[in-house]
C-alpha positions in Angstrom: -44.8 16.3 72.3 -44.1 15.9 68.8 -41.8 12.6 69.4 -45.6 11.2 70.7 -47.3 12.6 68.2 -45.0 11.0 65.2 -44.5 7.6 67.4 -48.8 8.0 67.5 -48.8 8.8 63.7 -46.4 5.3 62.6 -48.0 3.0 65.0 -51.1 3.6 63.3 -50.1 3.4 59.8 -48.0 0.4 60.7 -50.9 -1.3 62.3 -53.3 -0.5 59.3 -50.4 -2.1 57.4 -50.7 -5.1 59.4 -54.7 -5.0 59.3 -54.8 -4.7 55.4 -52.5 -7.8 55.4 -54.2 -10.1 57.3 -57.5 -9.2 55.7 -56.1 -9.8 52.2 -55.5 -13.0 53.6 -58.3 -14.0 54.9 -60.2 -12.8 52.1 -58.0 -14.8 49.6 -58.8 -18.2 51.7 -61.3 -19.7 49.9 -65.0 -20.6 51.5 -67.9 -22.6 49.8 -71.2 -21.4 50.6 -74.4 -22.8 48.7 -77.3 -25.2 49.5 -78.5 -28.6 48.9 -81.0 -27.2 46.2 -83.3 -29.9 45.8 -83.1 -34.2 46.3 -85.2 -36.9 44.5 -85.3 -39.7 46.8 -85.7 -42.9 44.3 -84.7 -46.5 44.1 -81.9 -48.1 42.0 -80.2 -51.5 42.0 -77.1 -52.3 43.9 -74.4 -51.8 41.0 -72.4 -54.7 41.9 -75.1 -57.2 44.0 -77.6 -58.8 42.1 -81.1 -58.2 43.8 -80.1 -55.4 46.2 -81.3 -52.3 46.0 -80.5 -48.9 47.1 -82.2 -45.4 48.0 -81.0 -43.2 45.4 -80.6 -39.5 46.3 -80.1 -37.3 42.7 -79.5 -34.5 44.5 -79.2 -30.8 42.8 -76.3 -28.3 44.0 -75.8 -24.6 44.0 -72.5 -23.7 45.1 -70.9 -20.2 45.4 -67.4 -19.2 46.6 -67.8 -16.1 49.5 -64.1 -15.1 48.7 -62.4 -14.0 45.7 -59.9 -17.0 45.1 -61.7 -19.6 43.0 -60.9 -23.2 43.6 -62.0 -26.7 42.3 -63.8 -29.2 44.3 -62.1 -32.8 44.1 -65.1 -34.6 45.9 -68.7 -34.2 47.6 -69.3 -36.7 50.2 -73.1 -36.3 51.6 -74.8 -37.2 54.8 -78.6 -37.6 55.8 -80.0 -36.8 60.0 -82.1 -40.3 60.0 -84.0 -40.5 63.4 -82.2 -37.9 65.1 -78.2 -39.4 63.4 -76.4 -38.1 60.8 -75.9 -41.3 58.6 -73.3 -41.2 55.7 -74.7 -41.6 51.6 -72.2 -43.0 49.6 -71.4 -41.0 46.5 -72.7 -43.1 42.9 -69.5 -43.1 41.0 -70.2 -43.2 37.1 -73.0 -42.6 36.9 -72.8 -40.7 33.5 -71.7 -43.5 31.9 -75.3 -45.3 32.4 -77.4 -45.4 29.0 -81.0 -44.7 29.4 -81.6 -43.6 33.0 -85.0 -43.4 34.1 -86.2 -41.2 36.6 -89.9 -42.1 37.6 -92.8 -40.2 39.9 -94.3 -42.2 42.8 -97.2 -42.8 40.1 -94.9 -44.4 37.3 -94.7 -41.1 35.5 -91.5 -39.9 33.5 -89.8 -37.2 35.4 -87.6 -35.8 32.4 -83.9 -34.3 33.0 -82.7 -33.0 29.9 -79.1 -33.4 29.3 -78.6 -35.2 32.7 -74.9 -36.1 32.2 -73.9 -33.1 30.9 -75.6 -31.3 33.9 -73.5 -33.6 36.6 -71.8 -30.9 38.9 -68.7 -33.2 38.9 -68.7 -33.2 35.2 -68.4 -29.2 34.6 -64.6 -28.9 35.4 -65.2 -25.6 36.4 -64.0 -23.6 39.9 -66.0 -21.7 42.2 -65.5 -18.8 41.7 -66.8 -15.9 43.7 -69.9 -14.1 42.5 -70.3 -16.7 39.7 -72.4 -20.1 40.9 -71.5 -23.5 40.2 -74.6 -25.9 39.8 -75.8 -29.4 39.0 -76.4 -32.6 39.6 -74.8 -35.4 41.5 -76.4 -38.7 43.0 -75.8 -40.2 46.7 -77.0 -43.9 47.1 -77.7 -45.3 50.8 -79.7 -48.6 52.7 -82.9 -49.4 50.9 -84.8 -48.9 54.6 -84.0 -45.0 53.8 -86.8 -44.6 50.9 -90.0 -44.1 53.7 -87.8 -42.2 56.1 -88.9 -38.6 56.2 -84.8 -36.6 56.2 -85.1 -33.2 58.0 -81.3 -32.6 56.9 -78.7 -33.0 54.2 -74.7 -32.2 54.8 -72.4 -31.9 52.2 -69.1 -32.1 52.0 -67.2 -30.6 49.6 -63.4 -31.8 49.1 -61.4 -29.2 47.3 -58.0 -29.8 45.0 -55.8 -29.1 48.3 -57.8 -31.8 50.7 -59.6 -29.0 52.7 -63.3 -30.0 53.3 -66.3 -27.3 53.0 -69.3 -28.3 54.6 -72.9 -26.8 53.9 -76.1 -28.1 55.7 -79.7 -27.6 54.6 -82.8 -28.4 55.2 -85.3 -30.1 54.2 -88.0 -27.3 54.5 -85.5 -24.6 53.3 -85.1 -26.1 49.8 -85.8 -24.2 46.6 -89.2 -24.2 44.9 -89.7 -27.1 43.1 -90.5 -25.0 40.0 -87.3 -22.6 40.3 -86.0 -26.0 39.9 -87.2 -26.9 36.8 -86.5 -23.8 34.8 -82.6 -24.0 36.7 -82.1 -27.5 36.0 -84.3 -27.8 32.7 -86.1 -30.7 34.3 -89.9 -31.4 33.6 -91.7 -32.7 36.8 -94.9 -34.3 36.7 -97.5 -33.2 39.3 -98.0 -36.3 41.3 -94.1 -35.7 41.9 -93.8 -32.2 43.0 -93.7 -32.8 46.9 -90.7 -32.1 49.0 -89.2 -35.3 50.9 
C-alpha cells in the first residue's frame, strides 16, 4: 500500500513538473493582440507614376503583447474585405521622409497630426512588450476605385524580427471613438471629418 501511495505521490509531482514546463513555455511564446484603432481613407499620388493616384489608408495602431516575452515587429502588411474579398494594401514605404504632408477633410479642411513622423509606429524602435502598448501611425496605399467603397474589415499582419506573422482583424464598426483618438494620437479633427468609413 505504501509503494502505491509513494508511486501516487511522484507521478504527481513529476507531472506538475511537466505541467509547469510547458506552461512557461507557452507563456514565453510571444502573441500580438491589439486593433486597427482608427483609418483615414484619403487620396495621394502614385509615388513613382505620374498622374496615378492611389487610396491612401493612414491607419492608427494599438498593439499589445498577451505574453511576457517582448519582441519587435519587422513589418505590417494590411488587407481590406472589398465586396465580400479580402484584397491586399500595399504598405507606403518612406513616408516620413515627405515634407509638408497634408491631411484634408472631405470639405477641404486641415485635419492636423502633430508630430506625424515621429508618431509612425515603424519609427518608435520599441518591442511589444506585455502590459505596456505600442501605438501609432502607419499608411497602406491601394487602387484608386477603393476611396467610395464602404470596408467592413481591416487585417493586419504583423511580421516579427524571427519571420513569424501575427494577425489581428477589426472592424470597421468596432473602431475606437473618433475623439479617444485625438487625445491618443494628438490629432485635431475637423467636424465635417469625424465619420467612420
Amino acid at each position: 500500500m505504501k509503494d502505491i501511495i509513494f508511486y501516487i505521490i511522484t507521478s504527481v509531482i513529476a507531472l506538475s513538473g511537466w505541467a509547469a514546463v510547458f506552461y512557461n513555455h507557452v507563456t514565453s511564446v510571444p502573441k500580438i493582440s491589439g486593433q486597427v484603432f482608427q483609418v483615414m481613407v484619403g487620396q495621394m499620388k502614385h509615388p513613382t507614376i505620374a498622374d496615378k493616384e492611389l487610396t491612401s489608408f493612414t491607419t492608427y495602431l494599438y498593439l499589445i503583447n498577451t505574453r511576457r516575452s517582448a519582441l519587435h515587429i519587422l513589418d505590417y502588411e494590411m488587407e481590406a474585405l472589398v465586396d465580400g474579398r479580402w484584397q491586399r494594401l500595399e504598405r507606403v514605404y518612406g513616408i516620413h521622409a515627405i515634407k509638408n504632408l497634408n491631411f484634408l477633410s472631405p470639405e477641404g479642411r486641415k485635419i492636423e497630426i502633430k508630430n506625424f513622423s515621429d508618431n509612425l509606429i515603424y519609427r518608435k524602435n520599441l518591442p511589444v512588450e506585455f502590459g505596456k502598448p505600442l501605438h501609432g501611425w502607419i499608411v497602406f496605399a491601394g487602387d484608386r476605385s477603393l476611396h467610395d467603397k464602404t470596408i467592413p474589415e481591416y487585417r493586419l499582419t504583423c511580421i516579427d524580427a524571427f519571420r513569424n506573422k501575427h494577425v489581428v482583424v477589426s472592424k470597421r464598426d468596432q473602431f475606437a471613438n473618433i475623439f479617444l483618438l485625438q487625445d491618443l494620437a494628438d490629432i485635431v479633427i475637423p467636424e465635417d471629418a469625424i465619420t467612420n468609413r
